[in-house]
N, C-alpha and C positions, 0 to 999 in steps of 0.2 A: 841800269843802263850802262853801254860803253863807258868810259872815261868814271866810272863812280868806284865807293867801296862800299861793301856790304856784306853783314856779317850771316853766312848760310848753312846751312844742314846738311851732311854729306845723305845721297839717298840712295848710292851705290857706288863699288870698290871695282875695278874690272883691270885685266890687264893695258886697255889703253890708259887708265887714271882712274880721277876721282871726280861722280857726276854731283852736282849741286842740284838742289830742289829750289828753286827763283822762281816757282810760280808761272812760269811756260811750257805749254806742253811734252815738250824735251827738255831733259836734266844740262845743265852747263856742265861740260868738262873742263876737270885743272887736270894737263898731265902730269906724266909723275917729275918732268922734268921743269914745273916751274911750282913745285910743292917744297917749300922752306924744311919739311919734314911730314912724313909720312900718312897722310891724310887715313883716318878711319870710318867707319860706316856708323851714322848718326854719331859724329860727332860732329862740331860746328864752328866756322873757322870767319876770318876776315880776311876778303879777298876783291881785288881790285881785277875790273870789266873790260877786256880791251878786244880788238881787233888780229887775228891772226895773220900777219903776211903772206906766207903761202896757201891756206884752204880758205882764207876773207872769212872764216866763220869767228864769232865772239864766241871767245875763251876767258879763262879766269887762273888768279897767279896769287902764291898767297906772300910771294917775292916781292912785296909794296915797293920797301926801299927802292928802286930802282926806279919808282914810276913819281915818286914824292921830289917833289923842286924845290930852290931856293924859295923862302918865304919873299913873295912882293915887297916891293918898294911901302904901299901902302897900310901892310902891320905895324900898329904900332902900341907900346909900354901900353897897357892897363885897356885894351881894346878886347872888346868880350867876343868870345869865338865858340864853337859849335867843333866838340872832340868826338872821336872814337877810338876806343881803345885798343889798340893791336898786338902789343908787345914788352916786353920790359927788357930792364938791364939789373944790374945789382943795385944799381939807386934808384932807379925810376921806372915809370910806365911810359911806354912810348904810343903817341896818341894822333891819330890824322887830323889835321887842324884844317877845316874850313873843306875839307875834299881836296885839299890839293898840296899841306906841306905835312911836315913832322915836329910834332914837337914834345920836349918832355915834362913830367910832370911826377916828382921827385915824391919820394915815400915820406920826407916829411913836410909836407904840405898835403898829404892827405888824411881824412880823418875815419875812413874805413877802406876794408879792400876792395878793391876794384875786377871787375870781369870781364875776361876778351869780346868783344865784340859792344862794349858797354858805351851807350852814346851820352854824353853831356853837356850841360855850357861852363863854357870855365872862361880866365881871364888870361893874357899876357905879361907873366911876371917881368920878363927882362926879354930883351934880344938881344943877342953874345956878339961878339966881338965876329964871329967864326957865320956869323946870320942865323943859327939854330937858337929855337925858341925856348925858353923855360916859360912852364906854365903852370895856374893856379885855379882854386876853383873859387876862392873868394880873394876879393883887392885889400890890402892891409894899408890903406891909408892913414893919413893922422887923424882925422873924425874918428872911424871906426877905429883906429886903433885908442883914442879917447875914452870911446863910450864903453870898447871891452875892458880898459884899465878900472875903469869904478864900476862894471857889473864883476868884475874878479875881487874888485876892493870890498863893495858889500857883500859878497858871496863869504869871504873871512871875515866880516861882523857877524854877520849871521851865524857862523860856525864859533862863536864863542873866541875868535882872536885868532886861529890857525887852521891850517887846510892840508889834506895830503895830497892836492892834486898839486904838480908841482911840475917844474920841465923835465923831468923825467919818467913822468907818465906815461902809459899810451895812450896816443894820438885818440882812441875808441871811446877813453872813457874824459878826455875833455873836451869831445865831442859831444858826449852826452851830457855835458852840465852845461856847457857855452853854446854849442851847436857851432864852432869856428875847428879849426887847425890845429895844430900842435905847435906850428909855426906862429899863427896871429898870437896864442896865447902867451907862448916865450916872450913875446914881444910888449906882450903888454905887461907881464908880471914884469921886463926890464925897466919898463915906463916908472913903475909905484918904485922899484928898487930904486932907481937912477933920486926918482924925488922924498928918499929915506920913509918911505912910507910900510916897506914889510923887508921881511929877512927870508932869506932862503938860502936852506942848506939842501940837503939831498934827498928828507924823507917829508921834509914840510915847510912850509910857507906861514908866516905870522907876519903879524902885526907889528910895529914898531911900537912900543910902552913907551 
């Protein structure tokens, strides 16, 4: 509908643009002049619904930024939100939060790759000084950050005193022993360190003797 995003199939190429398959008898056009880069046939993109000024017909723009606002008064730290994935930078993916702002959500706070047009819930890590969002997909609080410090602490008893998973890992594979972040986990291996509880060098994590 108007006013939404959604991520769509191109279903032809012509010299006026590029038509979209949305499910109505007629294909949506994005022209070529509100295409961030050069739309292809059956490829599939995220693009944001609006109204034309001159011909009043609904067109489509895959030029989001432009149409994303300041985040409301009413977001707030650790409030769970409804992403779509659009875009990235060299640190992050950048994600439509709620249908209506931007926010980002940094490569190491996720624990596999992510795909354009990819919808989620995720949480509100911080709100910046600047109003732009950083976002996460799980809350690292002190409970949870508890409970992961002694499923990481028995996970090295069970390994005989040492582990190779360590903060230098990838994000993929301590995701598959914790099912967390790469982020929650640093945090928690800090927790056992802070209380001399394990040692961590660079290839492995132990137990304090």
């Amino acid at each position: 509908m108007v006013g939404e995003y959604a991520y769509l199939n191109v279903a032809e190429v012509n010299i006026i643009g590029s038509f979209l398959d949305w499910g109505m008898p007629e294909h949506l056009l994005v022209p070529f002049g509100e295409q961030q880069r050069a739309m292809i046939k059956g490829g599939s993109y995220v693009v944001y619904l609006y109204i034309d000024s001159r011909s009043e017909r609904v067109l489509a723009t895959t030029k989001l930024d432009k149409y994303l606002s300041t985040p409301p008064l009413y977001f707030r730290q650790a409030q769970q939100v409804d992403s779509l994935i659009y875009g990235r930078t060299d640190l992050a993916y950048k994600a439509v939060v709620n249908g209506i702002t931007v926010g980002l959500l940094f490569y190491s706070d996720v624990f596999t790759s992510m795909k354009y047009g990819q919808k989620l819930k995720g949480y509100i890590k911080k709100i910046r000084e600047d109003n732009k969002l950083d976002l996460c997909l799980q809350l690292s609080d002190s409970k949870a950050l508890d409970k992961l410090s002694q499923r990481a602490l028995n996970f090295i008893w069970s390994e005989g005193g040492a582990i190779i998973l360590t903060d230098n890992s990838k994000p993929n594979n301590v995701y598959a022993q914790f099912g967390v972040s790469k982020s929650s986990y640093k945090k928690a291996l800090g927790r056992l360190y802070k209380k001399r509880l394990i040692l961590i060098t660079m290839n492995k994590v132990s137990l304090v003797r």
